[in-house]
N, CA, C and O atoms as a GROMACS GRO file, in nm:
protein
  572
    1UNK      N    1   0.083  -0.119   0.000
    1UNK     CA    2   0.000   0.000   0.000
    1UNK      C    3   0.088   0.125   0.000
    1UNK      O    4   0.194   0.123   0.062
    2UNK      N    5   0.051   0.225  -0.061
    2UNK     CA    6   0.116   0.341  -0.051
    2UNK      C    7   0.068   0.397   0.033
    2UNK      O    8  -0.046   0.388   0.077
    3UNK      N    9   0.215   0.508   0.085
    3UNK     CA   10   0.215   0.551   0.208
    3UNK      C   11   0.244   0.732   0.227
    3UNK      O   12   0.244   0.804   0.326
    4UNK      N   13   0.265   0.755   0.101
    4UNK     CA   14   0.298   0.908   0.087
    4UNK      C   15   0.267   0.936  -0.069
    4UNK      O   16   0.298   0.844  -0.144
    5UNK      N   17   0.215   1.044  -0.123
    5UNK     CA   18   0.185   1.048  -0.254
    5UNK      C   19   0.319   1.204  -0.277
    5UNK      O   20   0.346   1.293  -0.196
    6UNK      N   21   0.375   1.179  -0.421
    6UNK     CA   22   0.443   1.305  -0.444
    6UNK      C   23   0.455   1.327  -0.590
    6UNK      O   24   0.482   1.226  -0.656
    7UNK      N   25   0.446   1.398  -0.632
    7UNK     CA   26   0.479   1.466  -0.782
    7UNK      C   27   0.528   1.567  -0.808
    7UNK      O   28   0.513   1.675  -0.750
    8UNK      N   29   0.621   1.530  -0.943
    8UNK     CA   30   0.682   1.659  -0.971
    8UNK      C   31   0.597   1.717  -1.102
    8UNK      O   32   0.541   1.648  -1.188
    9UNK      N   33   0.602   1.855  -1.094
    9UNK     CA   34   0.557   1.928  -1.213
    9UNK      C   35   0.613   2.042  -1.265
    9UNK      O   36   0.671   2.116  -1.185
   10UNK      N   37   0.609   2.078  -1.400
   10UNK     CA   38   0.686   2.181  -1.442
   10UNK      C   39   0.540   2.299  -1.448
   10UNK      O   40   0.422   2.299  -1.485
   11UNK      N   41   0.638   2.389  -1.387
   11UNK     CA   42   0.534   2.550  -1.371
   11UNK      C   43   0.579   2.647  -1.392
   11UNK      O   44   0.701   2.640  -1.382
   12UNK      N   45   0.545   2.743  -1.419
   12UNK     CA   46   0.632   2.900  -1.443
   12UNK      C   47   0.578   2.957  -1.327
   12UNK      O   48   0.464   2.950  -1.281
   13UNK      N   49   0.678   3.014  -1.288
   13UNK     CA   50   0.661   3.088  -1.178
   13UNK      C   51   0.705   3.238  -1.261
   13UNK      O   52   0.792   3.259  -1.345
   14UNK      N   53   0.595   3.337  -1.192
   14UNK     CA   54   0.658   3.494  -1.158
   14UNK      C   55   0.719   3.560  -1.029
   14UNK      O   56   0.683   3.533  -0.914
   15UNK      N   57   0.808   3.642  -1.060
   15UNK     CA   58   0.846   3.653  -0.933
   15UNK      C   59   1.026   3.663  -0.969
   15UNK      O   60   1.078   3.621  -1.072
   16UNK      N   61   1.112   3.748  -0.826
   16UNK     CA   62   1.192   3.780  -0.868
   16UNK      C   63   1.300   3.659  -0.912
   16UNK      O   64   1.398   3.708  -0.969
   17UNK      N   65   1.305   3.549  -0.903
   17UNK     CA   66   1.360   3.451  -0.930
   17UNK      C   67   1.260   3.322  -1.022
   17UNK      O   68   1.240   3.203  -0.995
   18UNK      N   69   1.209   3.413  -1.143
   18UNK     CA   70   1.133   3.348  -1.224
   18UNK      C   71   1.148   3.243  -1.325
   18UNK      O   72   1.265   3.232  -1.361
   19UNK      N   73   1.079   3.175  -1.374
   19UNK     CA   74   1.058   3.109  -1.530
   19UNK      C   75   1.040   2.994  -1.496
   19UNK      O   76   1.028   2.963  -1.378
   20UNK      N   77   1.034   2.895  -1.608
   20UNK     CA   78   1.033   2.738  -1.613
   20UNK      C   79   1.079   2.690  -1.476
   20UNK      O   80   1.201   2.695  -1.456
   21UNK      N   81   1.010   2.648  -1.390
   21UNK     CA   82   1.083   2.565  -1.276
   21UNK      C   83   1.006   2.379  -1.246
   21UNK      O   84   0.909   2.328  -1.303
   22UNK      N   85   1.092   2.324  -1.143
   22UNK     CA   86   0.975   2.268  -1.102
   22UNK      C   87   0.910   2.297  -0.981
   22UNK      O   88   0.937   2.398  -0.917
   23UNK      N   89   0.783   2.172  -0.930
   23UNK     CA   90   0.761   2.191  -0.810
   23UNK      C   91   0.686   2.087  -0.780
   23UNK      O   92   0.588   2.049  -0.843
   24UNK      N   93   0.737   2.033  -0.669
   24UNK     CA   94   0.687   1.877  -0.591
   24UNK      C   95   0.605   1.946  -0.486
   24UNK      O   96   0.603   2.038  -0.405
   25UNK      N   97   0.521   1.816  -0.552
   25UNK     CA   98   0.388   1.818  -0.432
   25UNK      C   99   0.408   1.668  -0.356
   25UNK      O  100   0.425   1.553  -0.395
   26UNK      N  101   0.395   1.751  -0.198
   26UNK     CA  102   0.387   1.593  -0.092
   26UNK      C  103   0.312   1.586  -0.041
   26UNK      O  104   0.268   1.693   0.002
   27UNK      N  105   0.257   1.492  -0.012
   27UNK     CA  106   0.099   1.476   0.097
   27UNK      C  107   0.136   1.349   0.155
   27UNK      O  108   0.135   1.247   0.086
   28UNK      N  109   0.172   1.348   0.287
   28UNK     CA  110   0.167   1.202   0.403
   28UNK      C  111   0.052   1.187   0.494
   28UNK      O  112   0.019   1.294   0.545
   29UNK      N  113  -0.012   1.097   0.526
   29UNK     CA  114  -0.123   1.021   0.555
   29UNK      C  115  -0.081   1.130   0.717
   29UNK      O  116  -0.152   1.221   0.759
   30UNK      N  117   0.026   1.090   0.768
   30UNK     CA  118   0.072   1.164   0.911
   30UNK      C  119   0.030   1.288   0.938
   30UNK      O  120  -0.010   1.313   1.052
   31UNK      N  121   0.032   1.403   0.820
   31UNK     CA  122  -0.045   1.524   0.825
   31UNK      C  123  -0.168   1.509   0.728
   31UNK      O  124  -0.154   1.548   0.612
   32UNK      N  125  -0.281   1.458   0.767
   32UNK     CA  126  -0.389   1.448   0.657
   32UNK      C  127  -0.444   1.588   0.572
   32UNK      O  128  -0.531   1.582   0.486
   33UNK      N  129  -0.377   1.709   0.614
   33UNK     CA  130  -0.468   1.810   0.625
   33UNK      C  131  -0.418   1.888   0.521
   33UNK      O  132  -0.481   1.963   0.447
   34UNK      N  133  -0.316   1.867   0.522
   34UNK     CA  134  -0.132   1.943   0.451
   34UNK      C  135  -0.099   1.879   0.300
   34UNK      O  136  -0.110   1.765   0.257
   35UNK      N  137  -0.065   1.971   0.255
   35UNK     CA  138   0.000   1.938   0.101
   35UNK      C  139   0.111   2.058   0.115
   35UNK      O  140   0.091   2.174   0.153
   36UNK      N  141   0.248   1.990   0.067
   36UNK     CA  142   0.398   2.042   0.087
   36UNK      C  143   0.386   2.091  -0.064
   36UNK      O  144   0.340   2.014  -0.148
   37UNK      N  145   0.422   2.200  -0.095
   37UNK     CA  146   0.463   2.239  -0.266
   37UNK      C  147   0.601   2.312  -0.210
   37UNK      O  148   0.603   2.415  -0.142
   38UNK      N  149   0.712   2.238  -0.251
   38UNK     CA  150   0.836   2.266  -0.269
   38UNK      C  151   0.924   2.301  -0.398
   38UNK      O  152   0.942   2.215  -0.484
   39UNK      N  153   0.976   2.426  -0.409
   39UNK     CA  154   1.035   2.439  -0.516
   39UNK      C  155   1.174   2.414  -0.465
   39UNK      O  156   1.224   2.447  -0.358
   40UNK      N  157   1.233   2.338  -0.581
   40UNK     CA  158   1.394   2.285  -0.526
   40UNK      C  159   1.464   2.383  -0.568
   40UNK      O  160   1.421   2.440  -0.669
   41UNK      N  161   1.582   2.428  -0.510
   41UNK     CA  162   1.682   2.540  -0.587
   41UNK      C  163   1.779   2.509  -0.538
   41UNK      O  164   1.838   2.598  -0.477
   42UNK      N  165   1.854   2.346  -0.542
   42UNK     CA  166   1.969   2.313  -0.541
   42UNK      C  167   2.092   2.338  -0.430
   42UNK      O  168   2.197   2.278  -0.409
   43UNK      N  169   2.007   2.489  -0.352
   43UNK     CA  170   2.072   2.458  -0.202
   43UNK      C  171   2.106   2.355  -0.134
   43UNK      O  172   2.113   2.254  -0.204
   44UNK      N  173   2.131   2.337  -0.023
   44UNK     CA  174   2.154   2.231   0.030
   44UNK      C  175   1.961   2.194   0.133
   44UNK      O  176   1.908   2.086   0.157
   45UNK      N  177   1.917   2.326   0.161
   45UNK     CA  178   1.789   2.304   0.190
   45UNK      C  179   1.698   2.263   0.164
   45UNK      O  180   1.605   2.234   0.239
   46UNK      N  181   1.706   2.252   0.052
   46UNK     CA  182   1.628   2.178  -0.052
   46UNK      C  183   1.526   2.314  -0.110
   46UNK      O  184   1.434   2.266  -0.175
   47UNK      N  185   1.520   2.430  -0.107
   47UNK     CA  186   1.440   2.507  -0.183
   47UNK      C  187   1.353   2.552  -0.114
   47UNK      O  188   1.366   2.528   0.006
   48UNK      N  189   1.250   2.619  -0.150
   48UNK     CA  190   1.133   2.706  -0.060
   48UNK      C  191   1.026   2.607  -0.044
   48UNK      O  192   0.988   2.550  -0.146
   49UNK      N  193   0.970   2.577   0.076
   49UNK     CA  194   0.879   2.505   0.068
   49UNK      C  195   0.718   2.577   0.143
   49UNK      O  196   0.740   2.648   0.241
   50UNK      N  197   0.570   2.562   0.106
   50UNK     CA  198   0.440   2.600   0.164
   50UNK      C  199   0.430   2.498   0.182
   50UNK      O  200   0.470   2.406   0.112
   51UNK      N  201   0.343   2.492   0.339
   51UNK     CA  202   0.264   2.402   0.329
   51UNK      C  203   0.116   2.483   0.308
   51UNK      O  204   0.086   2.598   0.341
   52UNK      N  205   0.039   2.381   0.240
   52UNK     CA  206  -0.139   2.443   0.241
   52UNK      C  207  -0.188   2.356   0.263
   52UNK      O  208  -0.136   2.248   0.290
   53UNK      N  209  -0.330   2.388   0.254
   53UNK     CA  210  -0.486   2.283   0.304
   53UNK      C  211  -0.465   2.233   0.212
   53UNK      O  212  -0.422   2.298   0.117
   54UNK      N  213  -0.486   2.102   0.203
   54UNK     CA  214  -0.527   2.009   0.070
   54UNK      C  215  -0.677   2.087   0.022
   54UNK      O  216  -0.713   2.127  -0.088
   55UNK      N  217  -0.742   2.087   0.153
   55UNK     CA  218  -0.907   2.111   0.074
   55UNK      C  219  -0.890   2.268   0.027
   55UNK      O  220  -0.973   2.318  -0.048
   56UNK      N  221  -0.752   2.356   0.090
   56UNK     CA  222  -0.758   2.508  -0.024
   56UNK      C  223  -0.724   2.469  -0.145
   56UNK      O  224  -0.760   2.550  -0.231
   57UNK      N  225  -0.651   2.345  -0.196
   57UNK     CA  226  -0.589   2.329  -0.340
   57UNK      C  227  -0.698   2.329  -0.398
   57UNK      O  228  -0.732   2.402  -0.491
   58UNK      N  229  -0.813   2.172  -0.298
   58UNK     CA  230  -0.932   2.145  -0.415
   58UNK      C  231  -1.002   2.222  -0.435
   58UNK      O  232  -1.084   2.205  -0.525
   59UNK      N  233  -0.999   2.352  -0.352
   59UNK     CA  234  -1.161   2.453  -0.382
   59UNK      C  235  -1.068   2.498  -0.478
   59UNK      O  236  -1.123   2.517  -0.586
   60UNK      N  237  -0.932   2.526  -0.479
   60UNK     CA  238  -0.900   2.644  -0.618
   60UNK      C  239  -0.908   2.560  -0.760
   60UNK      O  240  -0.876   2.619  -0.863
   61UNK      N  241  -0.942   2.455  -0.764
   61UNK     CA  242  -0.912   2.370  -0.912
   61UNK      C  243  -1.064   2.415  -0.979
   61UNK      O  244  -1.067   2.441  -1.100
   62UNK      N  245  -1.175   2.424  -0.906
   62UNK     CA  246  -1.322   2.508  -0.942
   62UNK      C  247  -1.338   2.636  -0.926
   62UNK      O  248  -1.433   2.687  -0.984
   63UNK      N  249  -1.272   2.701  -0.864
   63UNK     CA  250  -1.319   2.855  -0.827
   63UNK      C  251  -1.229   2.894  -0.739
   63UNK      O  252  -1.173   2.800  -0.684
   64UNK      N  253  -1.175   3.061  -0.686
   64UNK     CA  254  -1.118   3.129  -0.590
   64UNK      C  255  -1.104   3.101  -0.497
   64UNK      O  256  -1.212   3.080  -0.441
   65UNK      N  257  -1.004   3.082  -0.424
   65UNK     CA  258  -0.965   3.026  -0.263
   65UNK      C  259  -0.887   3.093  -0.229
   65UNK      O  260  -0.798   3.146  -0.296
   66UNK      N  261  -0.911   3.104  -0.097
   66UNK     CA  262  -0.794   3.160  -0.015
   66UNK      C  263  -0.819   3.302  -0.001
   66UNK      O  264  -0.882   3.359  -0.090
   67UNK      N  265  -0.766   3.385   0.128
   67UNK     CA  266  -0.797   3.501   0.123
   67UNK      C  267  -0.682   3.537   0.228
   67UNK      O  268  -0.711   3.625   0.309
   68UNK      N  269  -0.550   3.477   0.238
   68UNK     CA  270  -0.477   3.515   0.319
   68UNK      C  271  -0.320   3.513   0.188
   68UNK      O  272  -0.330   3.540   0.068
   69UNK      N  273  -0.188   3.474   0.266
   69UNK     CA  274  -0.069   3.421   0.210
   69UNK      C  275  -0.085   3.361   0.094
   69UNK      O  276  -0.008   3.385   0.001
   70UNK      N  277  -0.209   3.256   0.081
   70UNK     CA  278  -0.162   3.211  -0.047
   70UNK      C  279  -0.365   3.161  -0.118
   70UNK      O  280  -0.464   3.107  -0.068
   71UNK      N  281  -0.326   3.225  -0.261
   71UNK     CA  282  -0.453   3.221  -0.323
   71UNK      C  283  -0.447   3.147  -0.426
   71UNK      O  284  -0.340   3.126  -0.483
   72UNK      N  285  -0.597   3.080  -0.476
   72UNK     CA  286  -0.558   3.018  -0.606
   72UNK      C  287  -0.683   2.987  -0.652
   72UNK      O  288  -0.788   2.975  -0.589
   73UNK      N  289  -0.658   2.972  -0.786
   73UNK     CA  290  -0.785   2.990  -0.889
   73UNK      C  291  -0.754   2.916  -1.003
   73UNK      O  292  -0.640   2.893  -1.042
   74UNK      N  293  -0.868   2.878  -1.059
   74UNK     CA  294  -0.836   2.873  -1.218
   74UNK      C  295  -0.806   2.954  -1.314
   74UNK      O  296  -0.885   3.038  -1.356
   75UNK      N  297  -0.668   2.936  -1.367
   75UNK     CA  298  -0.643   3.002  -1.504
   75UNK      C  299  -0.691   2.970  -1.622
   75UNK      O  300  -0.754   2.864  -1.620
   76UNK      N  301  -0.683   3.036  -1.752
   76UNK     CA  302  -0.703   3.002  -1.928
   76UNK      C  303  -0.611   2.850  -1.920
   76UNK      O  304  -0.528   2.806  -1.841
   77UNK      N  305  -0.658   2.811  -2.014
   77UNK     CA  306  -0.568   2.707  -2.080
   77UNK      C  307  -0.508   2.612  -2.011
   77UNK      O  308  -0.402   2.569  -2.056
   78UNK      N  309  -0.565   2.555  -1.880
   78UNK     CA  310  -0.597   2.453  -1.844
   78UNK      C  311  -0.484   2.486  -1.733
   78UNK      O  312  -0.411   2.390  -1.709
   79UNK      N  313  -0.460   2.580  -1.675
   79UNK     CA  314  -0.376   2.616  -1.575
   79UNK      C  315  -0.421   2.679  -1.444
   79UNK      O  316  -0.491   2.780  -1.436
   80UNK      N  317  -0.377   2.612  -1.350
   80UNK     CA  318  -0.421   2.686  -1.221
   80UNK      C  319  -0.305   2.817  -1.111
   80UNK      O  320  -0.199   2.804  -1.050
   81UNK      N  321  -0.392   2.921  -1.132
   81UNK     CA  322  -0.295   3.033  -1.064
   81UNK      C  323  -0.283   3.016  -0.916
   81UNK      O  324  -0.389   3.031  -0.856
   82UNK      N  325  -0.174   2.986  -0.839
   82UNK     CA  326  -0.153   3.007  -0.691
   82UNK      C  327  -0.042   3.098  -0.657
   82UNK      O  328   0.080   3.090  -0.673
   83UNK      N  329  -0.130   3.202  -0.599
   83UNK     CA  330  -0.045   3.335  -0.561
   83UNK      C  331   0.037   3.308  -0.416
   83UNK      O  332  -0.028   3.240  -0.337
   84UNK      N  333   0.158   3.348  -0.373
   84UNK     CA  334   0.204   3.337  -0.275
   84UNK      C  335   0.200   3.482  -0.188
   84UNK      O  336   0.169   3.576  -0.260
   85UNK      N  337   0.219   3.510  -0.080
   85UNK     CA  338   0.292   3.664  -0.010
   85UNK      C  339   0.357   3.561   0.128
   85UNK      O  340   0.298   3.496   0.214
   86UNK      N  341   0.500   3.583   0.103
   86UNK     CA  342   0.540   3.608   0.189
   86UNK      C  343   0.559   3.673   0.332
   86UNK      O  344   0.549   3.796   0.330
   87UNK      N  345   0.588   3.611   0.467
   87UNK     CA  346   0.559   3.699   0.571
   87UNK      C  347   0.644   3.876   0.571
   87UNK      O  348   0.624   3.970   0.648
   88UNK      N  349   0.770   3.864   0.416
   88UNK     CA  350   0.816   3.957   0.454
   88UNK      C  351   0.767   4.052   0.330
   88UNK      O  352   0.840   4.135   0.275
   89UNK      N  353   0.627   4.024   0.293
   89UNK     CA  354   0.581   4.082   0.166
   89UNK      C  355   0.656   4.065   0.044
   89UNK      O  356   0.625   4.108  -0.067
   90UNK      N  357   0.726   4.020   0.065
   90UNK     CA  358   0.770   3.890  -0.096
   90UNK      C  359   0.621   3.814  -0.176
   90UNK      O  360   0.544   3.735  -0.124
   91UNK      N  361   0.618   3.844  -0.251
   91UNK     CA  362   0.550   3.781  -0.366
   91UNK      C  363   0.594   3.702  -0.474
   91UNK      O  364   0.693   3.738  -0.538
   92UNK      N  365   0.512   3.561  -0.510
   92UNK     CA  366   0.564   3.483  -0.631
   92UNK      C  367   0.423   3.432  -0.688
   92UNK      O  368   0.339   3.397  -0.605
   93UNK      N  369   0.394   3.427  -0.822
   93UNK     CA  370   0.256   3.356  -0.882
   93UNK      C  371   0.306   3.273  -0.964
   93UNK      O  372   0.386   3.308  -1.050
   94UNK      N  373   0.255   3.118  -0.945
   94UNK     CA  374   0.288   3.013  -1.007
   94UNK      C  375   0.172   2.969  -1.116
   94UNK      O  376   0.050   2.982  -1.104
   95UNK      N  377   0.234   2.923  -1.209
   95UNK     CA  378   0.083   2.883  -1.316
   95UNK      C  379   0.132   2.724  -1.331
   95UNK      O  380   0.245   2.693  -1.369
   96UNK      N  381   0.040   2.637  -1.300
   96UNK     CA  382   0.071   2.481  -1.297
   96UNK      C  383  -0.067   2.424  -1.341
   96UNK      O  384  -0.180   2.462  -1.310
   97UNK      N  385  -0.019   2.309  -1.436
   97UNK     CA  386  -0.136   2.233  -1.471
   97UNK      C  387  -0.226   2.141  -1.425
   97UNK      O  388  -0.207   2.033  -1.371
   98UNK      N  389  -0.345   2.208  -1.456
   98UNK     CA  390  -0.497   2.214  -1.365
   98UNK      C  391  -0.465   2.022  -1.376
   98UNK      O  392  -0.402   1.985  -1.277
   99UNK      N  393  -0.486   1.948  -1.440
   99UNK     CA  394  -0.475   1.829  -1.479
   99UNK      C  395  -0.420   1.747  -1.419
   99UNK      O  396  -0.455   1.631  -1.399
  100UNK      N  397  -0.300   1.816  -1.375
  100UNK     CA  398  -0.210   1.744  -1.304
  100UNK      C  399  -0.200   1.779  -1.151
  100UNK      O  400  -0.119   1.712  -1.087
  101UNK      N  401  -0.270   1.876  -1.086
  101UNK     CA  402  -0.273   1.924  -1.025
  101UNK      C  403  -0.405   1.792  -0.951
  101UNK      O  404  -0.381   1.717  -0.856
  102UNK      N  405  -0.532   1.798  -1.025
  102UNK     CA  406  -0.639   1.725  -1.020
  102UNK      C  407  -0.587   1.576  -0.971
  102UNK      O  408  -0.634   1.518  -0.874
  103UNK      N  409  -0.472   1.517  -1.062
  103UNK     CA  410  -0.475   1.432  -1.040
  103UNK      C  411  -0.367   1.366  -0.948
  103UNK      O  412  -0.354   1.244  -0.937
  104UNK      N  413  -0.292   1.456  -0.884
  104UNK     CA  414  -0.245   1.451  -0.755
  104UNK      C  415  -0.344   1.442  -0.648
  104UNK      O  416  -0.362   1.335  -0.590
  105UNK      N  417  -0.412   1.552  -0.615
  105UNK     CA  418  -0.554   1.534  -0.519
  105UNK      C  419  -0.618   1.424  -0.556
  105UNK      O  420  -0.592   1.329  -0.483
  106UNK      N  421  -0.690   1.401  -0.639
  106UNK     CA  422  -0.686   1.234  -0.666
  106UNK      C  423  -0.618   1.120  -0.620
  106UNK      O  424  -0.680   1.024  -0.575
  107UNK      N  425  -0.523   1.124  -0.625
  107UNK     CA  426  -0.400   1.032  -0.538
  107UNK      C  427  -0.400   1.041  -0.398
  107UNK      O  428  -0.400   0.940  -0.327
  108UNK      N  429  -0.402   1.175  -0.347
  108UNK     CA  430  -0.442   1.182  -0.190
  108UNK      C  431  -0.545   1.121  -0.145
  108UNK      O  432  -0.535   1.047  -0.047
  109UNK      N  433  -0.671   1.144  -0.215
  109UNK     CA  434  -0.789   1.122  -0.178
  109UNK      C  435  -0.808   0.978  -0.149
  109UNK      O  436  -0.884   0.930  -0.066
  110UNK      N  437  -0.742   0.928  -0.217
  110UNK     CA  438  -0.728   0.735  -0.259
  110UNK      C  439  -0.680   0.688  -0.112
  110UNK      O  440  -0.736   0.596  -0.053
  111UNK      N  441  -0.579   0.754  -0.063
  111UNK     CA  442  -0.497   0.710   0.031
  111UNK      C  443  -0.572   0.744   0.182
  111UNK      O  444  -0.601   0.668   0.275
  112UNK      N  445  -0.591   0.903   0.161
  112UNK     CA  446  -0.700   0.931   0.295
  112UNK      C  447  -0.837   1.020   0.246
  112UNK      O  448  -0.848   1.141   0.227
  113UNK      N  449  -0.924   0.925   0.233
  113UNK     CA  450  -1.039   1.042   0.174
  113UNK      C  451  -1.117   1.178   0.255
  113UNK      O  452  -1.129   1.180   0.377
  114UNK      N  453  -1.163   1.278   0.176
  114UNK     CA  454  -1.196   1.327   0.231
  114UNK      C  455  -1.275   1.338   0.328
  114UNK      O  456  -1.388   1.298   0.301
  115UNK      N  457  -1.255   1.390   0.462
  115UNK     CA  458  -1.378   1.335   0.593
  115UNK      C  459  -1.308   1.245   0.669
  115UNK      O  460  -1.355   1.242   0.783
  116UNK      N  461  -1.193   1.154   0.652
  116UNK     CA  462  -1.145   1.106   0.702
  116UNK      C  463  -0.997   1.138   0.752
  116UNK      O  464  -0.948   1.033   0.792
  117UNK      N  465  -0.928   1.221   0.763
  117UNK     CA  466  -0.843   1.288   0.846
  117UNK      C  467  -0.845   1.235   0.922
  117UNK      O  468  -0.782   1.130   0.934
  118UNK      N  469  -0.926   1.290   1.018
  118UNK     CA  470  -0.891   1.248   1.174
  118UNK      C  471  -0.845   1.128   1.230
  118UNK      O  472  -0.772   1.091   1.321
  119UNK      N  473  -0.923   1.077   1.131
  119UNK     CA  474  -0.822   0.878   1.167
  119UNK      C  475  -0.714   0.870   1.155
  119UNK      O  476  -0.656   0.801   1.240
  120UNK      N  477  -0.632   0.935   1.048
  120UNK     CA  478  -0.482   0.972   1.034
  120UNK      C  479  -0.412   1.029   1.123
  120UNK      O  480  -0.294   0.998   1.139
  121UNK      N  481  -0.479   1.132   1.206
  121UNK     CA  482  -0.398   1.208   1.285
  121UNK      C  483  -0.322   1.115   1.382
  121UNK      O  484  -0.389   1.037   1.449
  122UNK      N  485  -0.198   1.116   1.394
  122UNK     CA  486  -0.140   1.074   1.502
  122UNK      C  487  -0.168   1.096   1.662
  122UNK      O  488  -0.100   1.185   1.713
  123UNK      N  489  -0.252   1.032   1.743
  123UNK     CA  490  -0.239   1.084   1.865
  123UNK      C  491  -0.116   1.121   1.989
  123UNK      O  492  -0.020   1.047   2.010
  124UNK      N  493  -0.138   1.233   2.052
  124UNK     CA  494  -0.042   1.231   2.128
  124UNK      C  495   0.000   1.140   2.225
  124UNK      O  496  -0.096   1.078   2.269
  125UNK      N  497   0.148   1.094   2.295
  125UNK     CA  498   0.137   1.016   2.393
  125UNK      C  499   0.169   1.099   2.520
  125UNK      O  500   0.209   1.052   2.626
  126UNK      N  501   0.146   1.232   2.492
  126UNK     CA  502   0.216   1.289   2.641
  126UNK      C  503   0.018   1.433   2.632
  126UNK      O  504  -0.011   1.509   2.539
  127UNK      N  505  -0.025   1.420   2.704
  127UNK     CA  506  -0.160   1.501   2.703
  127UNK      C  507  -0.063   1.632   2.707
  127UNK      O  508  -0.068   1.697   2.603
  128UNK      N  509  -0.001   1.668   2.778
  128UNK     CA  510   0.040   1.811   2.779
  128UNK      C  511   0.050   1.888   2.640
  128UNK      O  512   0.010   2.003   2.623
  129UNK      N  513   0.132   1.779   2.507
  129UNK     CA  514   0.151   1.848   2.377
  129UNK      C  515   0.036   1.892   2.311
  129UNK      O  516   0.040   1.975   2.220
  130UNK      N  517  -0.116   1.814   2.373
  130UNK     CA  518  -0.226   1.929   2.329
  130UNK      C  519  -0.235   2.077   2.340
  130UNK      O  520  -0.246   2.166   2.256
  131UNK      N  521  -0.226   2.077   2.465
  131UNK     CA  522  -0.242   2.259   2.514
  131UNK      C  523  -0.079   2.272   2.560
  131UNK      O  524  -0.067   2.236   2.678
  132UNK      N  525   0.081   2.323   2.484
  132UNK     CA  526   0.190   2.349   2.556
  132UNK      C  527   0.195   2.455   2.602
  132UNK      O  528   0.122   2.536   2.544
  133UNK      N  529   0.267   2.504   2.708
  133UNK     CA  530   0.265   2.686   2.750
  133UNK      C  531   0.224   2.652   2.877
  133UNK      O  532   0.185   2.536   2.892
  134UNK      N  533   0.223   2.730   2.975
  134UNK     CA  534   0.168   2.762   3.120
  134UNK      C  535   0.026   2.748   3.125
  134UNK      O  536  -0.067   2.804   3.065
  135UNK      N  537   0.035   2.636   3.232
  135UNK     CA  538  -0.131   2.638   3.271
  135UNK      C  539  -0.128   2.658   3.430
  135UNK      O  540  -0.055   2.625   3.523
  136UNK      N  541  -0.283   2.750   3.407
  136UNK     CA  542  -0.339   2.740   3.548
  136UNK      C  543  -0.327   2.629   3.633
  136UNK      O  544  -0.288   2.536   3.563
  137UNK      N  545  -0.343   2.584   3.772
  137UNK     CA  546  -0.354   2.422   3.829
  137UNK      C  547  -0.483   2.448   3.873
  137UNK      O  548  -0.532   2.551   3.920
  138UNK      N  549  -0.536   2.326   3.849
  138UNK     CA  550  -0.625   2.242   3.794
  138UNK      C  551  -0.707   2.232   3.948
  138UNK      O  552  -0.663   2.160   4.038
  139UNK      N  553  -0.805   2.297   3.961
  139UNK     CA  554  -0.912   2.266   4.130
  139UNK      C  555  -1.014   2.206   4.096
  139UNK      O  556  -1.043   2.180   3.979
  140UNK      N  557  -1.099   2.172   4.221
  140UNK     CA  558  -1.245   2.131   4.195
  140UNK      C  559  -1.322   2.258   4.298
  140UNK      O  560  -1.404   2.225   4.384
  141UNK      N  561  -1.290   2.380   4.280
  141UNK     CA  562  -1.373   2.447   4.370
  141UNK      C  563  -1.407   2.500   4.238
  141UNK      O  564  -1.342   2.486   4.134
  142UNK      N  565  -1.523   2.566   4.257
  142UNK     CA  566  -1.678   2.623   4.088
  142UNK      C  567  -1.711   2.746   4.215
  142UNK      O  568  -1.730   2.756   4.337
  143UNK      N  569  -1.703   2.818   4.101
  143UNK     CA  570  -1.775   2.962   4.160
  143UNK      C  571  -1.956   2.990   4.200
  143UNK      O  572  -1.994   3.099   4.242
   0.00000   0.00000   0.00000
């Protein structure tokens, strides 16, 4: 059974380090929620990486999504636009094919369908990593 879905695709990016690039898409069962789009640039870091909602990719393959960092829509000619902003107001717009795009989410879906997340999620083994940070201690006196 497969256990992680990934693809590479060729996209043009705009932006100050533009043109023909690629960009891998990752989705692991471990984050059900998450899709990785990494552009490689041969660093040793391996390149810039987002993570997004899987379900922001699928609303942008039909219509406008997103209303924060990163937006996306359908383009002409069978291409889908996903706008980036950076936290330091850096901007990049990628144009990648709707098709292939489709049929990556497709591949996810196979592995964890939609609605089913939560079964994926890894539970914690320590309760504290739910809520970390300073907590109040814990009484049974009620006002």
């Amino acid at each position: 059974m497969r256990t992680c879905v990934e693809r590479h695709l060729p996209v043009h990016v705009f932006g100050p380090t533009g043109g023909r690039r690629a960009m891998v898409l990752g989705y692991h069962p471990g984050d059900p929620y998450a899709v990785r789009l990494t552009f490689p640039d041969g660093a040793p870091d391996g390149g810039v990486t987002w993570l997004i909602a899987r379900d922001l990719l699928a609303a942008g393959l039909t219509g406008p999504a997103g209303n924060g960092a990163v937006r996306i829509r359908p383009w002409p000619n069978g291409r889908l636009r996903l706008a980036f902003r950076g936290a330091d107001g850096a901007r990049a717009t990628v144009l990648a094919p709707t098709a292939l795009l489709a049929e990556f989410l497709s591949a996810t879906h196979t592995l964890v369908p939609p609605g089913a997340e939560p079964a994926h999620q890894p539970a914690p083994t320590d309760p504290s990593t739910l809520f970390p940070g300073p907590h109040p201690p814990l009484t049974t006196d009620h006002p």
